[in-house]
N, C-alpha and C positions, 0 to 999 in steps of 0.2 A: 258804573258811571257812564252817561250818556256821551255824545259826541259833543264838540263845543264848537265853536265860531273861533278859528285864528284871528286875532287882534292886529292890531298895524304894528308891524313893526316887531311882530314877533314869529320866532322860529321853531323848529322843533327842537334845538337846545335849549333855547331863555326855554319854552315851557318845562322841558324833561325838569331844571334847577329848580324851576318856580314848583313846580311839583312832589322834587323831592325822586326822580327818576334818574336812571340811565337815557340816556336818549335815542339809545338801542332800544331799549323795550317799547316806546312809544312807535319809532320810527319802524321799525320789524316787527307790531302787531299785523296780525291777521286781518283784526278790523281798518287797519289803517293799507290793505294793502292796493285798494282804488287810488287813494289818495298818494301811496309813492308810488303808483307806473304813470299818473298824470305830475307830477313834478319832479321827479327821478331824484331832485335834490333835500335833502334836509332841513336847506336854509333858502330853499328858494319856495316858501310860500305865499299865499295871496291872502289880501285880507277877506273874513268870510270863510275861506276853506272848512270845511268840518273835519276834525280832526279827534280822535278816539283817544280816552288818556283811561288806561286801568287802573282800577282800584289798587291799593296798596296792601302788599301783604306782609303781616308780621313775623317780625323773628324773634325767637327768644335763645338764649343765652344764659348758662351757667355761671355765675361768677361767686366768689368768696364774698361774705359780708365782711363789713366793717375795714372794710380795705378801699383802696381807690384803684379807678378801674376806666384804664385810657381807652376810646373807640374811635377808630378812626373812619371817616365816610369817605368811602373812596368814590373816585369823579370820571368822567371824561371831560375832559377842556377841550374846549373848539381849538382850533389852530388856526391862525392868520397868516394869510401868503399871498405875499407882494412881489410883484416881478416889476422895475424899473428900469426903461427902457429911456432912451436920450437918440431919434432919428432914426428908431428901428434897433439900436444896439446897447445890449444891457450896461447898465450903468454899476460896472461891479468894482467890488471894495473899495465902496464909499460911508463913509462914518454917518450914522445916525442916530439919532434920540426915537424911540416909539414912545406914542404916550396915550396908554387909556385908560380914559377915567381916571387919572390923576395919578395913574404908575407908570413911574419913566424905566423904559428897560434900553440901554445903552446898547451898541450893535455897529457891523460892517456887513454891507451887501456881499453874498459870494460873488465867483464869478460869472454866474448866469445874471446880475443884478438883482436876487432874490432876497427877500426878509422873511422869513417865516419864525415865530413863537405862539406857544401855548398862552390863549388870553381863559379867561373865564366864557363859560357858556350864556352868560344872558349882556355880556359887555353888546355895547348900543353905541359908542360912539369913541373915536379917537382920534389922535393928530401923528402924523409922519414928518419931524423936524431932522432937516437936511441943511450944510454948509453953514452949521454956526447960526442957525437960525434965518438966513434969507429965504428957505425955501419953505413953506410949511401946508404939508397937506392935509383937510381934513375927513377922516374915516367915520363912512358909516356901516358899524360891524354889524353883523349877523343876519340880518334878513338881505334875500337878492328877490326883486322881481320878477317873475315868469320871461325868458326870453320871446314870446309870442305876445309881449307886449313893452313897446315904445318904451314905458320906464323902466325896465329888465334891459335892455339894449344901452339907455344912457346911464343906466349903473354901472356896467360892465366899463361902457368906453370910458368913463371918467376914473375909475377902478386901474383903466392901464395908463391914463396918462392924458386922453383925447378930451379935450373939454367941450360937453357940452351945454356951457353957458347958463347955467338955471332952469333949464327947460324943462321940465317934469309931464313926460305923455305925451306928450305933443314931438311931429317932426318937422320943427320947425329949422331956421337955415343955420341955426350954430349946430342942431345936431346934423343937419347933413354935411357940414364942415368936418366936423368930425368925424362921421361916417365914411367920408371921402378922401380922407386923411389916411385914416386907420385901413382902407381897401388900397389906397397906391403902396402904403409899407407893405402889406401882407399879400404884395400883388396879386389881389381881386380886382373884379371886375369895380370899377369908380361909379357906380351907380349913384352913390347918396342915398341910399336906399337900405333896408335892412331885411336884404335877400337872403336866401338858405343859403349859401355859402358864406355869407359876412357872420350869420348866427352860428354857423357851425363853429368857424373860427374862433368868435366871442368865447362860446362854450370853452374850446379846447384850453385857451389862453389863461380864463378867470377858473378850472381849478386847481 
């Protein structure tokens, strides 16, 4: 099977599912292995990317006739993890509802302010409902955009809490808000700017 074009908004777990893979096997090809020293991440790809998906190979199996004969497909689930922070300090064991795609999983923040559960590999979109409903955040799971670019930077900061206002690509003045925000907690240097040390940080943070 030839290489393909990454789609918007997709990963190399939604493909591995969509495919019918482990997402190890895609991700840990040979042929793909240009493409993870230039993204280092699995869900941090770009639309366009070319990406190498192997044929499928069969398996066969012994089984008795005339009987019924359970198989189970074993998976790897992506993991989602949220760290919630209130002024720099984590917001821990606090009650909330996760919800994706229309599964509500019930939860308390530990004491670092963290949430992490096993979602499905190709899950796209979710909400984080906090305080009985006043607070509600909405998730967009699986793909991250490259940190060497604008929209990979205002995923990230909105990811921990920094809002930057609708902005998509652009650095415009709510993401330097936020950029400037997120650099006096993490005392960096206040640029408003998305320097190698603010990116580093981003990185460390969001995985």
């Amino acid at each position: 099977m030839p290489k393909q074009k990454v789609g918007a908004g997709e990963t190399t777990m939604s493909l591995a599912r969509k495919k019918g893979f482990f997402w190890r096997t895609i991700w840990d090809h040979a042929e793909n292995a240009a493409l993870k020293a230039k993204r280092k991440d699995p869900n941090v790809l770009f639309e366009d990317d070319d990406i190498f998906i192997p044929e499928k190979r069969k398996k066969e199996v012994s089984k008795g006739t005339e009987q019924e004969h359970v198989f189970k497909l074993k998976g790897e689930p992506a993991k989602l993890k949220i760290q919630l922070l209130k002024l720099g300090k984590p917001r821990a064991n606090e009650d909330y509802i996760l919800d994706v795609e229309g599964k509500l999983i019930e939860g308390k923040t530990d004491g670092d302010g963290r949430v992490e559960h096993f979602i499905p590999g190709d899950a796209s979109s979710g909400k984080l409902i906090m305080k009985n409903g006043k607070e509600i955040y909405p998730l967009r799971l699986g793909r991250l955009d490259p940190l060497d670019l604008i929209s990979g930077v205002q995923q990230r900061l909105n990811n921990l809490g920094y809002n930057c206002g609708g902005e998509k690509g652009e650095l415009g003045e709510k993401t330097k808000e936020a950029l400037k925000k997120f650099q006096a907690e993490q005392k960096l240097n206040e640029t408003g700017e998305a320097d190698a040390a603010t990116k580093a940080k981003l990185k460390e943070l969001s995985k």
